[in-house]
N, C-alpha and C positions, 0 to 999 in steps of 0.2 A: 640475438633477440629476435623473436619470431612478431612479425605485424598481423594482428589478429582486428577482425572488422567486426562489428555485429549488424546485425540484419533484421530491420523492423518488419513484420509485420503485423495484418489488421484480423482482427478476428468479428464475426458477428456474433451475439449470443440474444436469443429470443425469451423475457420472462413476462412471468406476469405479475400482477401489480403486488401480489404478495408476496411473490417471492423474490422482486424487488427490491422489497421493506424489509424481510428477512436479512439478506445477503447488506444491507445498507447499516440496519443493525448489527449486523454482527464486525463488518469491517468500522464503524463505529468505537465499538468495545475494543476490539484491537488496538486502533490506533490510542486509545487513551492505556491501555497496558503501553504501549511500545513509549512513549510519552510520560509515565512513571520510569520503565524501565532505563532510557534512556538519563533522566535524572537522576539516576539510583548508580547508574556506573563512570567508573573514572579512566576507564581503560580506553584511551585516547580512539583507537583502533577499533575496539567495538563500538563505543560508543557513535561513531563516524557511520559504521554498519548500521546499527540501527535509525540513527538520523533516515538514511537509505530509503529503509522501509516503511520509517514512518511516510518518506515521499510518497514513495507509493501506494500506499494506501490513500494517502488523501488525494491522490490522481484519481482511483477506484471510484471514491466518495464522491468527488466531485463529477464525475463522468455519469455516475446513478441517479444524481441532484437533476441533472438535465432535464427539462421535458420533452 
């Protein structure tokens, strides 16, 4: 078995206030698709997957929320 590491790092990105609101919209709408979706399947294994993403998205969300 191979030990594999992963590697954070930081990104900056510059917006403006509407586009923002945009990008906050839109990972919004997502996350409530992935949050249907997620109810919608039984498959142990995706379902865990999309759990995932639903995380991450709402890390996005909350990091946009900031002032």
């Amino acid at each position: 078995m191979v030990a594999s590491s992963t590697k954070s790092s930081e990104m900056t990105l510059t917006l403006t206030e509407e586009e923002r609101t945009q990008l906050l919209d839109f990972l919004e709408q997502m996350l409530k698709r992935k949050q249907i979706e997620e109810h919608r399947t039984d498959a142990l294994d995706f379902k865990e997957f999309v759990r995932h993403q639903e995380s991450l998205i709402q890390s996005l969300i909350s990091k946009l929320r900031r002032p």
